[in-house]
C-alpha positions as CSV (number, residue, x, y, z in Angstrom):
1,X,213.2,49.6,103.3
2,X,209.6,50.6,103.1
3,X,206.6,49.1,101.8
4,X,203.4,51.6,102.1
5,X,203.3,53.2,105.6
6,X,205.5,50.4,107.1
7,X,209.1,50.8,107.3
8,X,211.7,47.9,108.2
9,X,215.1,49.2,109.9
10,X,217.9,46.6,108.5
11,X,221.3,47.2,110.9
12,X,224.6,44.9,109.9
13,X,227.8,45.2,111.2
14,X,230.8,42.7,110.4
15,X,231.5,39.7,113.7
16,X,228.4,41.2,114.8
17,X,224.3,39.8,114.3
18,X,222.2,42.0,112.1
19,X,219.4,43.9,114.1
20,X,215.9,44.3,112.4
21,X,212.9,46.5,113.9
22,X,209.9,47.6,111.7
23,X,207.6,50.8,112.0
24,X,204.4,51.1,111.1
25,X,204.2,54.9,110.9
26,X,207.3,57.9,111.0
27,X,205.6,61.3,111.7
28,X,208.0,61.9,114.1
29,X,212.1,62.0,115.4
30,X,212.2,58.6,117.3
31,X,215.7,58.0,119.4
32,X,216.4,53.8,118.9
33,X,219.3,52.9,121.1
34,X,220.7,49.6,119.5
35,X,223.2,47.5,120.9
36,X,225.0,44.3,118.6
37,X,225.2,41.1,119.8
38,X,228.6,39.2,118.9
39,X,228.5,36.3,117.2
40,X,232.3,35.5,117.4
41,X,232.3,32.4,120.2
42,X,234.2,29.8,120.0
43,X,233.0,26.0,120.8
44,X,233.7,24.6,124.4
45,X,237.5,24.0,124.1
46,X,238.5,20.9,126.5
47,X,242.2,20.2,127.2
48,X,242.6,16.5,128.2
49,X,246.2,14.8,129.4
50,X,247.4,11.8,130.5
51,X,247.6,10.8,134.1
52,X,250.5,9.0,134.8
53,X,251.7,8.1,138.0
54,X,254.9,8.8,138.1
55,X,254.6,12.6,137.4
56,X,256.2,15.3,139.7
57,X,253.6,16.8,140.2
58,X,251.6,14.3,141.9
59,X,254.7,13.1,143.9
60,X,257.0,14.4,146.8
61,X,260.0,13.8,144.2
62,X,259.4,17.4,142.9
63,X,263.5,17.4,141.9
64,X,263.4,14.1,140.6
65,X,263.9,13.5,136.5
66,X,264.5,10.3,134.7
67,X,266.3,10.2,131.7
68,X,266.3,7.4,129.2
69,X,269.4,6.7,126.5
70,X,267.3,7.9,123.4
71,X,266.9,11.5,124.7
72,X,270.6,11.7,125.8
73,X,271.8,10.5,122.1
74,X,269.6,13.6,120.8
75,X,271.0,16.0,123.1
76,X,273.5,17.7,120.0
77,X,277.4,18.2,122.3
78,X,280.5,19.0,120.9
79,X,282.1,17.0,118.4
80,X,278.4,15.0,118.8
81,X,279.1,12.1,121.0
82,X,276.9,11.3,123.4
83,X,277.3,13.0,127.0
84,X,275.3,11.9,130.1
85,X,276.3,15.4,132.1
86,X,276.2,17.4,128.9
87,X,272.5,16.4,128.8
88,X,271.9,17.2,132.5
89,X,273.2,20.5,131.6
90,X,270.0,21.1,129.1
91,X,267.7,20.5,132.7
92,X,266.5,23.7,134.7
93,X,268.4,24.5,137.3
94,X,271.9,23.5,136.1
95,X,274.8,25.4,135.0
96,X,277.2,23.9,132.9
97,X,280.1,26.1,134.1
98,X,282.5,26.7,131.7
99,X,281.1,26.2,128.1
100,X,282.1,23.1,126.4
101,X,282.9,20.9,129.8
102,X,281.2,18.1,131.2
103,X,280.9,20.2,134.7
104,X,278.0,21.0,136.4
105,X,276.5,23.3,138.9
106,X,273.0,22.5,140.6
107,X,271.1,25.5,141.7
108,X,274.4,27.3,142.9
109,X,276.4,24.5,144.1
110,X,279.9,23.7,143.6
111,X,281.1,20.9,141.4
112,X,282.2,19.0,144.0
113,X,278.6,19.1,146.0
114,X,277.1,16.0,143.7
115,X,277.1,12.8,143.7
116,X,277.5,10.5,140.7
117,X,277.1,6.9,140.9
118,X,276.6,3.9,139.2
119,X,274.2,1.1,140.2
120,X,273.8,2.9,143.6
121,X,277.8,3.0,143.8
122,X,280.0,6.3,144.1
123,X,282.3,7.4,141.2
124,X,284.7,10.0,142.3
125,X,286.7,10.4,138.7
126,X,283.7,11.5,136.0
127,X,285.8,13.6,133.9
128,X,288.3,12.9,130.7
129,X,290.3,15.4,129.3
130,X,290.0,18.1,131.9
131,X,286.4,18.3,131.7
132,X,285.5,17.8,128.0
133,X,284.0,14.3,128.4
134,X,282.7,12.7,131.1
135,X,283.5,9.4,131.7
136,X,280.3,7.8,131.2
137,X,279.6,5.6,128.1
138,X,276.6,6.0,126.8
139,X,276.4,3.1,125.1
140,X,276.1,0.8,128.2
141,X,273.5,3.1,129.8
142,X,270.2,2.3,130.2
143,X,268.8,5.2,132.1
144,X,269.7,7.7,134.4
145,X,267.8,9.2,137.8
146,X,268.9,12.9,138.9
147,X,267.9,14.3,142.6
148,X,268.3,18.2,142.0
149,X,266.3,18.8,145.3
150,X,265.1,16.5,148.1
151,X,266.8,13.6,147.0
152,X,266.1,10.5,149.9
153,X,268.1,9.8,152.5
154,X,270.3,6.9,151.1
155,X,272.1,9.4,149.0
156,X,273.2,11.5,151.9
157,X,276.7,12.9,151.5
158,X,276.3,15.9,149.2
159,X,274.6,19.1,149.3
160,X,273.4,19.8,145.5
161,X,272.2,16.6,143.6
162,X,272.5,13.1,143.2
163,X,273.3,11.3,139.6
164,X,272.7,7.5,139.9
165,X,272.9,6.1,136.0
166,X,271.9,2.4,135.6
167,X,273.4,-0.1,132.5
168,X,272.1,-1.9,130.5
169,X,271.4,-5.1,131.4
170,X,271.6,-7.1,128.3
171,X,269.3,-9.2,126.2
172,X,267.6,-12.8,127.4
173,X,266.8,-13.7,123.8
174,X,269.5,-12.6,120.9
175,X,272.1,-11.4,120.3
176,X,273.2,-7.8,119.3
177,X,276.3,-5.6,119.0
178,X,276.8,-1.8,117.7
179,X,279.4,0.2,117.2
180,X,280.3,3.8,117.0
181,X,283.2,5.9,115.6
182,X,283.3,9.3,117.1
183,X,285.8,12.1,116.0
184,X,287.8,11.7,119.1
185,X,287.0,8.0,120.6
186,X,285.1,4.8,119.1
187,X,283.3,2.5,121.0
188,X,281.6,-1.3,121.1
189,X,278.7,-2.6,122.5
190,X,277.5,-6.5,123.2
191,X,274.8,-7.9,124.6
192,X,273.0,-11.4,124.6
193,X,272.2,-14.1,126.6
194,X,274.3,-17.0,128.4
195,X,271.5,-18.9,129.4
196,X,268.2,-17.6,126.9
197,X,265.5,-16.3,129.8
198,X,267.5,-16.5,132.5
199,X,271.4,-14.9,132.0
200,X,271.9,-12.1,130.0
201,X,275.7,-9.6,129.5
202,X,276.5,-6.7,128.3
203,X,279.9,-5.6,127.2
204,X,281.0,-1.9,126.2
205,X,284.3,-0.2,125.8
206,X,285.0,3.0,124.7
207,X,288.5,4.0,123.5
208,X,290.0,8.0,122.4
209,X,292.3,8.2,119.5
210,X,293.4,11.8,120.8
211,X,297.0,10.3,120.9
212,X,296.9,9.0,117.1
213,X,295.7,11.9,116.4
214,X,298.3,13.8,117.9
215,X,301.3,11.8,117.1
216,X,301.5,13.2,113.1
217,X,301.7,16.6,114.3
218,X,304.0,16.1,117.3
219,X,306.5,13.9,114.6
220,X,305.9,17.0,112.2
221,X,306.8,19.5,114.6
222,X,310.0,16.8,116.3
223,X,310.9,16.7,112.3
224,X,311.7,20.7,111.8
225,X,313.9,20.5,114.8
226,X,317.9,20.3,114.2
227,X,319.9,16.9,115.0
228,X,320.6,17.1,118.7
229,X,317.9,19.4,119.8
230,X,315.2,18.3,122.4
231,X,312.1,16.3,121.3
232,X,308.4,16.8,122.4
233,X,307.7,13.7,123.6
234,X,303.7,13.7,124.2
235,X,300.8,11.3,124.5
236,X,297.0,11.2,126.2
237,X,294.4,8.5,125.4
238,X,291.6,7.6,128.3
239,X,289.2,4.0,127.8
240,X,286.2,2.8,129.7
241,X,285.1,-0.6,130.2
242,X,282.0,-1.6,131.2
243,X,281.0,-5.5,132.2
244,X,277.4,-6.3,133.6
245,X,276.3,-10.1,133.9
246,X,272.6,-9.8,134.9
247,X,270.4,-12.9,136.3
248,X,266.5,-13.3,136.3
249,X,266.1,-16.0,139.7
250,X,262.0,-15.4,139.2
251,X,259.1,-12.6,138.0
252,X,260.2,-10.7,141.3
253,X,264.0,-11.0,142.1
254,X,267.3,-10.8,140.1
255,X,270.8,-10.8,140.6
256,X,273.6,-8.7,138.8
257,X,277.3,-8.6,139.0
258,X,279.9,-6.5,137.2
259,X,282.4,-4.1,136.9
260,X,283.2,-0.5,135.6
261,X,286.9,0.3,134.5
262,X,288.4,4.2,133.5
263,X,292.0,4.8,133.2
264,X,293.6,7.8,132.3
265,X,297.0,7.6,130.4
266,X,299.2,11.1,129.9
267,X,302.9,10.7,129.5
268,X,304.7,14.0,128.8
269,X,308.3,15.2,128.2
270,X,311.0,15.9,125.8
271,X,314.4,13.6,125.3
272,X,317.4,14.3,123.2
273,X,319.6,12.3,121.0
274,X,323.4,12.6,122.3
275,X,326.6,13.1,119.7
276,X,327.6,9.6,120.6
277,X,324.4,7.7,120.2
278,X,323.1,7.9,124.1
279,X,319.7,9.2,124.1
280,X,318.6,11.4,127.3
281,X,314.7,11.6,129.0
282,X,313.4,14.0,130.8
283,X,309.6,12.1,130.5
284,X,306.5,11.5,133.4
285,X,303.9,9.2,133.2
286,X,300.4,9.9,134.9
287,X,297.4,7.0,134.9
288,X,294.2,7.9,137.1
289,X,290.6,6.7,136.8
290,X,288.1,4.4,138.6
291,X,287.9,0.4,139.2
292,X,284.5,-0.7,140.6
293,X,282.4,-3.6,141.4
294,X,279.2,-3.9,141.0
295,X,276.7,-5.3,143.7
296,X,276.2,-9.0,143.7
297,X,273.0,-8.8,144.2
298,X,269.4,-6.7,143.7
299,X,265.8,-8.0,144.8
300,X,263.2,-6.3,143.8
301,X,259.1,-6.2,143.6
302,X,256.8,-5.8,140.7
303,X,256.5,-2.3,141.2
304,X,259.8,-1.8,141.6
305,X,260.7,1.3,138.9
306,X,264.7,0.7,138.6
307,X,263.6,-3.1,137.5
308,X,261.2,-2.0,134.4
């Protein structure tokens, strides 16, 4: 741009500022260096979190993760009932095994090498069906607390992790049921108060229809055979109880009692149906599981995290 002997230098560039300089006379080659200032800046970006006590990171319990019963009925499992070890399985560090089984495997241990308990009580039988459910109902849970590293000293006994799950204690005010039909169990749930602000239950039993579910095809199957041959004679169902009767003394202290009940039934064999009416067995019968009672008794203090 020029305007009589004056000329003004106009130099643009896109993300860039523009640069102007003015001359008053060109009678000569003039060397300009020009260097463009950037323009592209972002505002002050602050990232801001909230502090909470109970983090990890501000705690020696680095291996120490609390789950709640919300975030283990989102946890999608096969045939999508809920599974306590099936969500533990989501966790860093912990192998689920073989696919599709409620094992696990903390940072390289064995199955055997954790510890699963309930109320601060060892549970030695945690499987159903081999492996494909565990045999925790997680309708009566209320949270769960896993030690994958550095777990304290009152859980001495294993080398990889500890799994303590505590139930539900009930409500002091109304009460409430639910119910839930899987594709291969069903189970209840009730809660309310014996005496409003002060005694509370909790009832849940779960139940597997495996052998209804199996008996149509096994009475297909029996059906093809000929008059006088052998029989399949087959049948596997598994239920869990759980009983909690919970107490509120004062603000500070409580007392709980109850029980946890698994069993197991597999009965397997074949009989035949003899010319003369006398029918021959060759059948076994198998029951396992667990029977535990809960303590009598818990005191605790306002702070206390397994009380809130």
């Amino acid at each position: 741009m020029k305007a009589g002997n004056n000329v003004c230098l106009n130099i643009s560039y896109v993300g860039y500022d523009s640069f102007q300089q003015s001359f008053t006379q060109l009678e000569q080659d003039t060397l300009l260096p020009i260097l463009l200032s950037s323009h592209q800046q972002l505002a002050e970006v602050i990232i801001t979190s909230q502090y909470t006590a109970s983090s990890s990171v501000h705690t020696s319990g680095m291996g120490h993760t609390r789950l709640n019963k919300n975030l283990i009925r989102q946890t999608p499992v096969l045939f999508g009932e809920s599974d306590i070890i099936k969500t533990l399985q989501t966790l860093p560090g912990v192998s689920a095994g073989m696919a599709g089984l409620a094992g696990m495997h903390v940072r390289g241990g064995n199955g055997d090498d954790n510890l699963y308990m309930i109320e601060g009580n060892p549970l030695y039988q945690i499987n159903h069906v081999g492996g494909l459910f565990s045999a925790f109902n997680a309708e009566a849970v209320k949270d769960v607390e896993f030690f994958k590293s550095a777990f304290p000293a009152r859980y001495g006994g294993r080398l990889s992790s500890v799994v303590d799950i505590h139930t539900k204690d009930g409500n002091m005010k109304e009460y409430h049921g639910s119910a839930m039909l899987g594709l291969t169990s069903g189970s209840l749930n009730l809660e309310g108060p014996v005496v409003k602000d002060r005694t509370s239950f909790n009832f849940a039993l779960r139940r597997s229809w495996i052998d209804a579910l199996s008996a149509p095809a096994i009475a297909i199957w029996n059906s093809t055979r000929d008059k006088g041959d052998t029989e399949i004679v087959a049948r596997y169902a598994f239920t869990d109880m759980n009983f909690k009767l919970n107490h509120q003394f004062n603000d500070r202290s409580r007392g709980y009692a109850g029980v946890y009940w698994g069993n197991d039934f597999l009965k397997g064999g074949e009989k035949r149906d003899g010319n003369n009416g006398y029918e021959s067995r060759n059948t076994g019968k198998l029951r396992w599981g667990n029977i535990m009672h809960l303590p009598a008794g818990h005191t605790y203090s306002a702070t206390d995290s397994s009380a809130m």
